[in-house]
mmCIF file of the N, C-alpha and C atoms, coordinates in Angstrom:
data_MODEL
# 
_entry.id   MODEL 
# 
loop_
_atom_site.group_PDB 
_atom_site.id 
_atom_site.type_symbol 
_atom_site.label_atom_id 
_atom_site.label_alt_id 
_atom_site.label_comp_id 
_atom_site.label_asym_id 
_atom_site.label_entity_id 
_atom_site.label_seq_id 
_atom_site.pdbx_PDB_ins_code 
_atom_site.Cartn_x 
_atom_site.Cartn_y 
_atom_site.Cartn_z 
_atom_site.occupancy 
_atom_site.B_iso_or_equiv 
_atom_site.pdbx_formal_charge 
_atom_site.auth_seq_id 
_atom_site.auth_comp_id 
_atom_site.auth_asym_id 
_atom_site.auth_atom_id 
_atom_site.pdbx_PDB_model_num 
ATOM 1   N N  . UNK A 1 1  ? 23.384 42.229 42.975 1.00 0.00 ? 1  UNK A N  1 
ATOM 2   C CA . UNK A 1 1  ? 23.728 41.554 44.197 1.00 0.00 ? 1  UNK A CA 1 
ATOM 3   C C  . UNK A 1 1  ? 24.773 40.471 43.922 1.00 0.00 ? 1  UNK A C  1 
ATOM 4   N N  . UNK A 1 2  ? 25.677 40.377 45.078 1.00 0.00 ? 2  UNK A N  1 
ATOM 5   C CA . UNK A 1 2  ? 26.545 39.321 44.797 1.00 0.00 ? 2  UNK A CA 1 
ATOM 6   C C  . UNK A 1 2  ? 25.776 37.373 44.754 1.00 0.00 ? 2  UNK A C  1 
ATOM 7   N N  . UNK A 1 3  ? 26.496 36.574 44.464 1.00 0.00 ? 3  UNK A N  1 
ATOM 8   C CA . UNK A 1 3  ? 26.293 35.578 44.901 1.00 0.00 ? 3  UNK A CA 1 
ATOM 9   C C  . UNK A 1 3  ? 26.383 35.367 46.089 1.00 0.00 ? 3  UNK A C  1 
ATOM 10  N N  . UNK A 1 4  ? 24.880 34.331 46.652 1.00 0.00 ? 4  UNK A N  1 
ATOM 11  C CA . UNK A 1 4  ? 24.806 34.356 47.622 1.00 0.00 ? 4  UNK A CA 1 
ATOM 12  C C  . UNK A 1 4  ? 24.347 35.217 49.198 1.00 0.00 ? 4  UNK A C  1 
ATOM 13  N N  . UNK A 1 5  ? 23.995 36.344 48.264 1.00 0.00 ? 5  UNK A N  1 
ATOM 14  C CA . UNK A 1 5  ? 23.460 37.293 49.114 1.00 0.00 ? 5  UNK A CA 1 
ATOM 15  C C  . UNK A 1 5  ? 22.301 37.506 48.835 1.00 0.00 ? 5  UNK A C  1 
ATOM 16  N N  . UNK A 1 6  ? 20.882 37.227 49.023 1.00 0.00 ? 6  UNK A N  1 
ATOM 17  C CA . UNK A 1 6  ? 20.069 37.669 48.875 1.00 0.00 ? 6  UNK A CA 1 
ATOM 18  C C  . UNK A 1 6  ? 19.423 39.034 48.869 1.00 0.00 ? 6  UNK A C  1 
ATOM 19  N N  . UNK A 1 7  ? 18.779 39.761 48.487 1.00 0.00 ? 7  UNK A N  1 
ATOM 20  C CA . UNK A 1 7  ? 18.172 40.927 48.278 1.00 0.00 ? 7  UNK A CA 1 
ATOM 21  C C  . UNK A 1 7  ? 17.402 40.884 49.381 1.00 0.00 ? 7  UNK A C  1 
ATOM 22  N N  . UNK A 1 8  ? 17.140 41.459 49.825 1.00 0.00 ? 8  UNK A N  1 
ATOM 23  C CA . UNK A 1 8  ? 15.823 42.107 51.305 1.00 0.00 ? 8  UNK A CA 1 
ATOM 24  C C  . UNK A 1 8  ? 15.757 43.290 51.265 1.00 0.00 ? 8  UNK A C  1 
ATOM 25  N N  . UNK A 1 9  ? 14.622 43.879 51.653 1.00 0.00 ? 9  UNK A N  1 
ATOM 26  C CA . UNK A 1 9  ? 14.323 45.182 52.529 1.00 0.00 ? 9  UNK A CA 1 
ATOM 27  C C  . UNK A 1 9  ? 13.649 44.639 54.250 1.00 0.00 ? 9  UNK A C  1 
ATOM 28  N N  . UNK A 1 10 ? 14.351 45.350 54.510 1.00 0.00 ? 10 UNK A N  1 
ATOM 29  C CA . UNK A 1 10 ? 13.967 44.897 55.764 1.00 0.00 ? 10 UNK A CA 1 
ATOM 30  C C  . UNK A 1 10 ? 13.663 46.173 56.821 1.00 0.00 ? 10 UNK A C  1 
ATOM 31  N N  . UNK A 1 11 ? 13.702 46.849 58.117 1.00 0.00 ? 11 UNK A N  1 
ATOM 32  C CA . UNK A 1 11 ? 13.727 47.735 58.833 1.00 0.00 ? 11 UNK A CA 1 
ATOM 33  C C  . UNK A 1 11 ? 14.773 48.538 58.705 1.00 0.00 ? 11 UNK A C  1 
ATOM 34  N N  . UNK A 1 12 ? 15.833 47.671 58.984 1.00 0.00 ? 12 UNK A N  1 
ATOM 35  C CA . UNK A 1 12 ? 17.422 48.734 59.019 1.00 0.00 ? 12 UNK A CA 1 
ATOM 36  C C  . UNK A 1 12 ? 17.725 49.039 57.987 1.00 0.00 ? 12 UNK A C  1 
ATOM 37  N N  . UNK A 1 13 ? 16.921 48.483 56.817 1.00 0.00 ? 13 UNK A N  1 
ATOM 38  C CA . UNK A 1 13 ? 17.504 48.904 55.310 1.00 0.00 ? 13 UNK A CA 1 
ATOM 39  C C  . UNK A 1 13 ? 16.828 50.217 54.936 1.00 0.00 ? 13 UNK A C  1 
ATOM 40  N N  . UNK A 1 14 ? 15.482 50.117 55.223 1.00 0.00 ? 14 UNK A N  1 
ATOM 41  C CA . UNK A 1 14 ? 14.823 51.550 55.084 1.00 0.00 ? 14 UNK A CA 1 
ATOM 42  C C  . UNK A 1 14 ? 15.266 52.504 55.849 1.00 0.00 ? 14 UNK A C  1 
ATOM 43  N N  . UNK A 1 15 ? 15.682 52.433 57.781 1.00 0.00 ? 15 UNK A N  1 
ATOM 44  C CA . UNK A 1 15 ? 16.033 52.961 58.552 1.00 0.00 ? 15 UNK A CA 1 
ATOM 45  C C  . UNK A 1 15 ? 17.383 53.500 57.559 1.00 0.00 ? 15 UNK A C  1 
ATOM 46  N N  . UNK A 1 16 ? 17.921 53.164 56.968 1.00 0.00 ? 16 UNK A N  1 
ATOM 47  C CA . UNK A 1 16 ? 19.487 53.684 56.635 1.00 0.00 ? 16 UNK A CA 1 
ATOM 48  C C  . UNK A 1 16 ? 18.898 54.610 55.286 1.00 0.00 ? 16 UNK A C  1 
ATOM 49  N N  . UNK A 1 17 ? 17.865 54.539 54.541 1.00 0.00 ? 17 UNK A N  1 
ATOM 50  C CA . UNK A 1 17 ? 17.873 55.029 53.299 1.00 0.00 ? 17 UNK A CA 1 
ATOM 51  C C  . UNK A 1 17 ? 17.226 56.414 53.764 1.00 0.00 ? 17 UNK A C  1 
ATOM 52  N N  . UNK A 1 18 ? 16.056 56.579 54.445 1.00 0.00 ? 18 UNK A N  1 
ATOM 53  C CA . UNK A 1 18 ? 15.141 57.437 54.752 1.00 0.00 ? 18 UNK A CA 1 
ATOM 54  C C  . UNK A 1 18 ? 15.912 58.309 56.054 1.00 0.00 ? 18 UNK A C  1 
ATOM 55  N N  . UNK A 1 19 ? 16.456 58.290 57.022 1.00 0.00 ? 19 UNK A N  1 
ATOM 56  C CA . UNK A 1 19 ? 17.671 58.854 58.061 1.00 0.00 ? 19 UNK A CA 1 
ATOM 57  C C  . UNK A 1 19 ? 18.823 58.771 58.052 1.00 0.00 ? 19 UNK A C  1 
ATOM 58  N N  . UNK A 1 20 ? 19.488 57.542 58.184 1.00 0.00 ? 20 UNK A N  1 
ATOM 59  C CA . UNK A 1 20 ? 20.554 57.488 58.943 1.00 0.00 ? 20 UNK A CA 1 
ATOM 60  C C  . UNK A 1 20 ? 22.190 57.498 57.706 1.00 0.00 ? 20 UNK A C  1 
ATOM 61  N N  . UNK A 1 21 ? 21.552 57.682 56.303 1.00 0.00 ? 21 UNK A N  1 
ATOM 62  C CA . UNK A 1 21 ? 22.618 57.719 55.137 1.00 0.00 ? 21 UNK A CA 1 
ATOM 63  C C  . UNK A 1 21 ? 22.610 58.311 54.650 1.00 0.00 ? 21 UNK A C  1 
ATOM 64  N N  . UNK A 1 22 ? 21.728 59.694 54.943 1.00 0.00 ? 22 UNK A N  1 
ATOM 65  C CA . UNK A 1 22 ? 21.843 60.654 54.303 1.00 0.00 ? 22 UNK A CA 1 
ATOM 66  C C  . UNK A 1 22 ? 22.631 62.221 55.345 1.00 0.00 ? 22 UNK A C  1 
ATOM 67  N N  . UNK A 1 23 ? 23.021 62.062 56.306 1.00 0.00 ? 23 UNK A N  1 
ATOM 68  C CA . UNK A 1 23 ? 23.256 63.015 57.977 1.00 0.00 ? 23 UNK A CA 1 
ATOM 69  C C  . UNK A 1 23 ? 23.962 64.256 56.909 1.00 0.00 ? 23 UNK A C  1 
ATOM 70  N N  . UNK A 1 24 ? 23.891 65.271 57.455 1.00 0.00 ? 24 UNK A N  1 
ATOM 71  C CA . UNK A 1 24 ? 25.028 66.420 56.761 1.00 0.00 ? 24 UNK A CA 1 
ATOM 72  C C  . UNK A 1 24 ? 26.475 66.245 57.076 1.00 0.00 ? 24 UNK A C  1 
ATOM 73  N N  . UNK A 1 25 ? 26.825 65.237 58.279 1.00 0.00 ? 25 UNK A N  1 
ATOM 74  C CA . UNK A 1 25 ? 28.279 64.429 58.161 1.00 0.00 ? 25 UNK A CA 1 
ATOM 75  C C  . UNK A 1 25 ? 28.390 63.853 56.647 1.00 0.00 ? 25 UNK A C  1 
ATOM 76  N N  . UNK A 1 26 ? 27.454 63.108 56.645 1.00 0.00 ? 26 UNK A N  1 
ATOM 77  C CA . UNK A 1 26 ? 27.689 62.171 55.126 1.00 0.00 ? 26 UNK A CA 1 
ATOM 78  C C  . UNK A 1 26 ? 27.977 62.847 54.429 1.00 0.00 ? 26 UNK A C  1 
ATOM 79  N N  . UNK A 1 27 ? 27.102 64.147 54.044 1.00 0.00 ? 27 UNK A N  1 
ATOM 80  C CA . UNK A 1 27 ? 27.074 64.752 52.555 1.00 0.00 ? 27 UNK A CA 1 
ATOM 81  C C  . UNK A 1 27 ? 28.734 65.548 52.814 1.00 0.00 ? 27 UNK A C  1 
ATOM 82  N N  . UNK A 1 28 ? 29.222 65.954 53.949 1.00 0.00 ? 28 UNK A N  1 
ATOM 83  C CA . UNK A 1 28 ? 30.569 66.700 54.397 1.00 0.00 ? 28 UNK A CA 1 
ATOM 84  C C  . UNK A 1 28 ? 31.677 65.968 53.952 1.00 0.00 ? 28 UNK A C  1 
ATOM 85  N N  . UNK A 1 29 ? 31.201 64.285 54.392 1.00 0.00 ? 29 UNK A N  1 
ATOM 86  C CA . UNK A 1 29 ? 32.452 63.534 54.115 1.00 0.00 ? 29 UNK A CA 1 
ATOM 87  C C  . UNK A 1 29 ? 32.484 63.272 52.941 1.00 0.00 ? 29 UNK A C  1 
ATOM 88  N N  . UNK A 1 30 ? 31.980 63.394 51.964 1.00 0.00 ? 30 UNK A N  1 
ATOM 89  C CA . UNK A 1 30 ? 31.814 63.192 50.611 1.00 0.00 ? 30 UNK A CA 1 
ATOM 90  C C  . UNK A 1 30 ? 32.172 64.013 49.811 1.00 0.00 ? 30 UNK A C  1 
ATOM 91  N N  . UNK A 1 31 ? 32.180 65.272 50.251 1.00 0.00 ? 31 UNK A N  1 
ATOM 92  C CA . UNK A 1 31 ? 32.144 66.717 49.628 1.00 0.00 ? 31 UNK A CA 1 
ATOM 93  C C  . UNK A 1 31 ? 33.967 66.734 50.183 1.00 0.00 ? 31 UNK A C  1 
ATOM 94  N N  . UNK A 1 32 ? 34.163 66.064 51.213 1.00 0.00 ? 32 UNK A N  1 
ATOM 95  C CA . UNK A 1 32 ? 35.956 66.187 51.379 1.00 0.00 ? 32 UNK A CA 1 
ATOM 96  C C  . UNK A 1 32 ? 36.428 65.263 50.409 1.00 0.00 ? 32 UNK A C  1 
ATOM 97  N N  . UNK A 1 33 ? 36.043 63.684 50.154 1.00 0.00 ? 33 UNK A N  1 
ATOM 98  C CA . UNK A 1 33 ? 36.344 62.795 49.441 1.00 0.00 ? 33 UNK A CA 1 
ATOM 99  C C  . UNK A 1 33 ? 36.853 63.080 48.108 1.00 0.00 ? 33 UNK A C  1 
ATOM 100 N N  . UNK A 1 34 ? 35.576 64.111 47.444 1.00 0.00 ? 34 UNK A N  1 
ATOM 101 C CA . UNK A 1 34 ? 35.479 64.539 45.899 1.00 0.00 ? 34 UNK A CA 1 
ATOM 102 C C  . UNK A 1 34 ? 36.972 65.861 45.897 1.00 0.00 ? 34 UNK A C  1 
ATOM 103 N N  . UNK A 1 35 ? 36.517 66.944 46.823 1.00 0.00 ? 35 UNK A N  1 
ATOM 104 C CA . UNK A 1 35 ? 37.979 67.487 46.937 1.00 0.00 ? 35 UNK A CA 1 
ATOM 105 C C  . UNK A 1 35 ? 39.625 66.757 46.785 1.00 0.00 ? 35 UNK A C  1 
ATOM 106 N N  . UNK A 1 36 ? 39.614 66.084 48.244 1.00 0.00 ? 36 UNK A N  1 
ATOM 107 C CA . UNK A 1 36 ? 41.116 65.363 48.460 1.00 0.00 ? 36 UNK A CA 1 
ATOM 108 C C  . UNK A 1 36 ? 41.314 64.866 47.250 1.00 0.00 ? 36 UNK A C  1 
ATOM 109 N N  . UNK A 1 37 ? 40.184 63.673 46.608 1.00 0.00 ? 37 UNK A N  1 
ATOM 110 C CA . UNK A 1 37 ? 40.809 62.991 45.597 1.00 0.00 ? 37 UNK A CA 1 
ATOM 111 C C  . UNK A 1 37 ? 40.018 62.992 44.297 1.00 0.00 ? 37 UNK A C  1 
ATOM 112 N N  . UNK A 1 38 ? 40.026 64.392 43.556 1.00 0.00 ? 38 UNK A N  1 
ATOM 113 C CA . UNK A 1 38 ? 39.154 64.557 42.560 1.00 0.00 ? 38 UNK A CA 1 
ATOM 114 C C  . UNK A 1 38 ? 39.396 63.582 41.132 1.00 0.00 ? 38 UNK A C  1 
ATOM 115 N N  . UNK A 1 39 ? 40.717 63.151 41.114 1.00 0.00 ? 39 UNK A N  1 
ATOM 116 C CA . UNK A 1 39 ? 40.513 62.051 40.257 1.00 0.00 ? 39 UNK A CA 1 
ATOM 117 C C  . UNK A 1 39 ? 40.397 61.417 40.357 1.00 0.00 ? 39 UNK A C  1 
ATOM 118 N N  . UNK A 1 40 ? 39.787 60.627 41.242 1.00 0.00 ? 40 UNK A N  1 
ATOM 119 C CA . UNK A 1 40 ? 38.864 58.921 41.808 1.00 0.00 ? 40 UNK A CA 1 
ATOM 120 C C  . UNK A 1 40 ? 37.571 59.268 42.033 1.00 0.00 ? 40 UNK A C  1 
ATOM 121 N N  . UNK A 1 41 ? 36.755 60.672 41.812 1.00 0.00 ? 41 UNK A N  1 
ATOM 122 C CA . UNK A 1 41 ? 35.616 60.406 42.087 1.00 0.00 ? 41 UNK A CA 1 
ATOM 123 C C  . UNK A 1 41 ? 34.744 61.696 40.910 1.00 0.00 ? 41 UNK A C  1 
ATOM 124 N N  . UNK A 1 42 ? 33.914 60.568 40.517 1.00 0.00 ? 42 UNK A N  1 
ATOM 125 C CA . UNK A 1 42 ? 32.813 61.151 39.927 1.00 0.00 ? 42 UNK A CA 1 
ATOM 126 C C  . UNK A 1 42 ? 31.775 61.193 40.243 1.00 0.00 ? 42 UNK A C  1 
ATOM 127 N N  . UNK A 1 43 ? 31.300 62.212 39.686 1.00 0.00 ? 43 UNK A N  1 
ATOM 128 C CA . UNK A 1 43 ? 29.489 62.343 40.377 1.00 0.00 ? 43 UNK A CA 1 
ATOM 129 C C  . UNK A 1 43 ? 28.807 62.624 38.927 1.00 0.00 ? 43 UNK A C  1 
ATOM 130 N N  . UNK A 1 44 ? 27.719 61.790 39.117 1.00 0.00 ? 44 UNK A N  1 
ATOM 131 C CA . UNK A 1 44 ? 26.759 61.853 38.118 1.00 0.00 ? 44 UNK A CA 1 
ATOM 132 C C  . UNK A 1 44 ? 25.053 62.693 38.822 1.00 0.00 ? 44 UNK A C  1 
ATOM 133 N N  . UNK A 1 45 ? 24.692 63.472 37.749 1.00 0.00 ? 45 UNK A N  1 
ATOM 134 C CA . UNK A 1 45 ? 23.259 64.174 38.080 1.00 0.00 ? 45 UNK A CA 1 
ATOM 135 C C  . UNK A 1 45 ? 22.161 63.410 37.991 1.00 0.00 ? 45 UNK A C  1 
ATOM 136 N N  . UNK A 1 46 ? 22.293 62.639 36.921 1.00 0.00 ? 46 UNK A N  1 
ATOM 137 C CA . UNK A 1 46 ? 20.961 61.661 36.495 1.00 0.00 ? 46 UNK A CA 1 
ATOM 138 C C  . UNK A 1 46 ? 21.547 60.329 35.749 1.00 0.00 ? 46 UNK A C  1 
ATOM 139 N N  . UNK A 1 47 ? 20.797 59.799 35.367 1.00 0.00 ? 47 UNK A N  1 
ATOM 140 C CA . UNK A 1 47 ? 21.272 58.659 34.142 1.00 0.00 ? 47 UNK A CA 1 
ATOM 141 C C  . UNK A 1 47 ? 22.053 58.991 33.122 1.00 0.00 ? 47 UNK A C  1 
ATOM 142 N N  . UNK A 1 48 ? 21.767 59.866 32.676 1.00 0.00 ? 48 UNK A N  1 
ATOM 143 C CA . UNK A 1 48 ? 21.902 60.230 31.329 1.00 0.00 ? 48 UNK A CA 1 
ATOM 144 C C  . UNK A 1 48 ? 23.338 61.021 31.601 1.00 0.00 ? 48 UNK A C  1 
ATOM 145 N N  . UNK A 1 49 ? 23.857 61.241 32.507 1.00 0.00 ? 49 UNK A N  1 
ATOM 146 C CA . UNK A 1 49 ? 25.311 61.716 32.872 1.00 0.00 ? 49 UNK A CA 1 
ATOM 147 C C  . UNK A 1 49 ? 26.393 59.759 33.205 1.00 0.00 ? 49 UNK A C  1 
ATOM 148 N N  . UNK A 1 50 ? 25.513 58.662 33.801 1.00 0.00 ? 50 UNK A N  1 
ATOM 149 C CA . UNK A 1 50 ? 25.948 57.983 33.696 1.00 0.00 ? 50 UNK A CA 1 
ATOM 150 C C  . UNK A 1 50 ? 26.358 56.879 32.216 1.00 0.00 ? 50 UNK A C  1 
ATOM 151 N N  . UNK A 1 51 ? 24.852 57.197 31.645 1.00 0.00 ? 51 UNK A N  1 
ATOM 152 C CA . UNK A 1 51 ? 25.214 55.945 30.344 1.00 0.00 ? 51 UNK A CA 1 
ATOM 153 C C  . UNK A 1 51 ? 25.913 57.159 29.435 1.00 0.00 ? 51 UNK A C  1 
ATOM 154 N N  . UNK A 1 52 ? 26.401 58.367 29.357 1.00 0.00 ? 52 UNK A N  1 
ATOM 155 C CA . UNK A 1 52 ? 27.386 59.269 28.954 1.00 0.00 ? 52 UNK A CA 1 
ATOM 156 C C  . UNK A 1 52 ? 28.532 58.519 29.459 1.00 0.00 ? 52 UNK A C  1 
ATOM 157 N N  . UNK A 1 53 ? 29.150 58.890 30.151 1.00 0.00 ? 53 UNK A N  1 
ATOM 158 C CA . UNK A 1 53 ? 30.268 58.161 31.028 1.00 0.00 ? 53 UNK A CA 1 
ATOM 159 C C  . UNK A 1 53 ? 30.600 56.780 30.545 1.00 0.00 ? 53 UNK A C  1 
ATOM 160 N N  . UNK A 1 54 ? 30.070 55.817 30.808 1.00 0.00 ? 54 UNK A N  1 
ATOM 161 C CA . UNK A 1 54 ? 29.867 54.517 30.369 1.00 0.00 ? 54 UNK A CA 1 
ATOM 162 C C  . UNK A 1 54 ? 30.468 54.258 28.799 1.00 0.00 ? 54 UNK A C  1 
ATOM 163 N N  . UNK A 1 55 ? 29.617 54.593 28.228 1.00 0.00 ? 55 UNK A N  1 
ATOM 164 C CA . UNK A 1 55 ? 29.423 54.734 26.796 1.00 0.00 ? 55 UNK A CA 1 
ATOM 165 C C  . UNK A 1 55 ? 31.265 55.190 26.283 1.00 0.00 ? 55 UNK A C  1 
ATOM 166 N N  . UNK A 1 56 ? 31.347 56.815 27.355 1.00 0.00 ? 56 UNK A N  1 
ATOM 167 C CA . UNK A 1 56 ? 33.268 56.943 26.681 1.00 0.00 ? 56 UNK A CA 1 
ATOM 168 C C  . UNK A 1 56 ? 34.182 56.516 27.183 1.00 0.00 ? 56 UNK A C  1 
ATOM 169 N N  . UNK A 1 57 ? 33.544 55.133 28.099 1.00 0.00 ? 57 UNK A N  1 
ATOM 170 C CA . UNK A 1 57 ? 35.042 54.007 28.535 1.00 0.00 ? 57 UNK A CA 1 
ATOM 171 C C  . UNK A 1 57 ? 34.599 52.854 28.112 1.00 0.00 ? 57 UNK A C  1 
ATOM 172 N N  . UNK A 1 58 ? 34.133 52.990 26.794 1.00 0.00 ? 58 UNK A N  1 
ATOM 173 C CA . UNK A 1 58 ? 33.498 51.820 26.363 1.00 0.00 ? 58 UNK A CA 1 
ATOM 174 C C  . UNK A 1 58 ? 33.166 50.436 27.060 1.00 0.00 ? 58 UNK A C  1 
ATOM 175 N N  . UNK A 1 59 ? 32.196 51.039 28.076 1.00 0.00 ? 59 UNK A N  1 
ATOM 176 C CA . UNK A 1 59 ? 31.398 49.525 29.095 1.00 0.00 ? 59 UNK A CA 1 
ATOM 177 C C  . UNK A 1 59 ? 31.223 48.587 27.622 1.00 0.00 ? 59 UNK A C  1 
ATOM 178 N N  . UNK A 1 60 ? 30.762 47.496 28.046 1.00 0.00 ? 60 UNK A N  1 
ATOM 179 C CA . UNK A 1 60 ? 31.068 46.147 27.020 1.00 0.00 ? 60 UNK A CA 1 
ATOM 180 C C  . UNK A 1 60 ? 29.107 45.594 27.903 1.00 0.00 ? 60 UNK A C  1 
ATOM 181 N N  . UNK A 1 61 ? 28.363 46.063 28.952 1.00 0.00 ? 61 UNK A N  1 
ATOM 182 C CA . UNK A 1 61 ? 27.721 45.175 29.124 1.00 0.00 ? 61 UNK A CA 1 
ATOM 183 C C  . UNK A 1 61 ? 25.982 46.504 28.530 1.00 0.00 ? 61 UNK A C  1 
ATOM 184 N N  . UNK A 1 62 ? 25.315 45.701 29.196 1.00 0.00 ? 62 UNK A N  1 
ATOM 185 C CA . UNK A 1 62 ? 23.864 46.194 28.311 1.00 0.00 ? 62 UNK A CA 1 
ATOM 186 C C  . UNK A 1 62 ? 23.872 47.731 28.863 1.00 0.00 ? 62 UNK A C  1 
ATOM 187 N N  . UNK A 1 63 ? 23.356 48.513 27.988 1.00 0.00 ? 63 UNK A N  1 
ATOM 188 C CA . UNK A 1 63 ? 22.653 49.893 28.504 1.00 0.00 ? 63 UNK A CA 1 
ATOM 189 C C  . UNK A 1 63 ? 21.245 50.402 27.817 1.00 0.00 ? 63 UNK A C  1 
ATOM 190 N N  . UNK A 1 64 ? 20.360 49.545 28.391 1.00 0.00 ? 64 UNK A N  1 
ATOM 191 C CA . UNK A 1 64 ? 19.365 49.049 27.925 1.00 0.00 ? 64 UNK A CA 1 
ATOM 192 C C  . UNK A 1 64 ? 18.156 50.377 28.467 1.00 0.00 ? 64 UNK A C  1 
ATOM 193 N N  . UNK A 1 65 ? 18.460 50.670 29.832 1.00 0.00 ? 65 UNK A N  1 
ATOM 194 C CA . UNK A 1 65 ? 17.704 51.497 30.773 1.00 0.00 ? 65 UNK A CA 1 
ATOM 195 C C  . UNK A 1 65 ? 17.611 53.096 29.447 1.00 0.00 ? 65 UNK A C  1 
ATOM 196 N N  . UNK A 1 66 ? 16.690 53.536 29.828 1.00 0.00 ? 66 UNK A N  1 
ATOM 197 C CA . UNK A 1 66 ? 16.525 54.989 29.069 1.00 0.00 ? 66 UNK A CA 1 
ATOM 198 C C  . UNK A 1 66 ? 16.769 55.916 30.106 1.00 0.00 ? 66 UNK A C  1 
ATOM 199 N N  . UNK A 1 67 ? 17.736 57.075 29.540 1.00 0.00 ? 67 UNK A N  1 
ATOM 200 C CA . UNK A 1 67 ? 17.989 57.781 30.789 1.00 0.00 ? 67 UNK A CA 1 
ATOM 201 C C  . UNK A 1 67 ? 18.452 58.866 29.784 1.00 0.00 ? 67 UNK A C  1 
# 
C-alpha cells in the first residue's frame, strides 16, 4: 500500500473481487491487451513463474515467499 492509504476491506472491495472484476468483458479486454501489446505484458501461472521472472531482471528486494 502506498503512503497514506490505509488497507480496508470493506463491501465494494469484496463486491469487486467476488463479481464485478472478474465479467468476461474483463477477461476479453485483457486477452486484447496481451495481443495488441505482447511486449508490455506478462502473465504469470503461479509464484513460482513470478520469483522466476524476478530473479532474471535481477529484483534487488526480498523473495522471501515460497512459491
Amino acid at each position: 500500500m502506498a503512503l497514506g492509504n490505509p488497507e480496508k476491506l470493506d463491501f465494494s472491495f469484496i463486491k469487486w473481487i467476488l463479481w464485478d472484476g472478474r465479467k468476461k468483458d474483463t477477461k476479453v479486454l485483457f486477452r486484447n491487451y496481451k495481443h495488441t501489446y505482447p511486449e508490455k505484458v506478462i502473465e504469470f501461472k503461479n509464484r513460482k513463474d513470478v520469483k522466476t521472472y524476478l530473479v532474471s531482471i535481477k529484483f534487488q528486494g526480498p523473495l522471501g515467499y515460497t512459491g
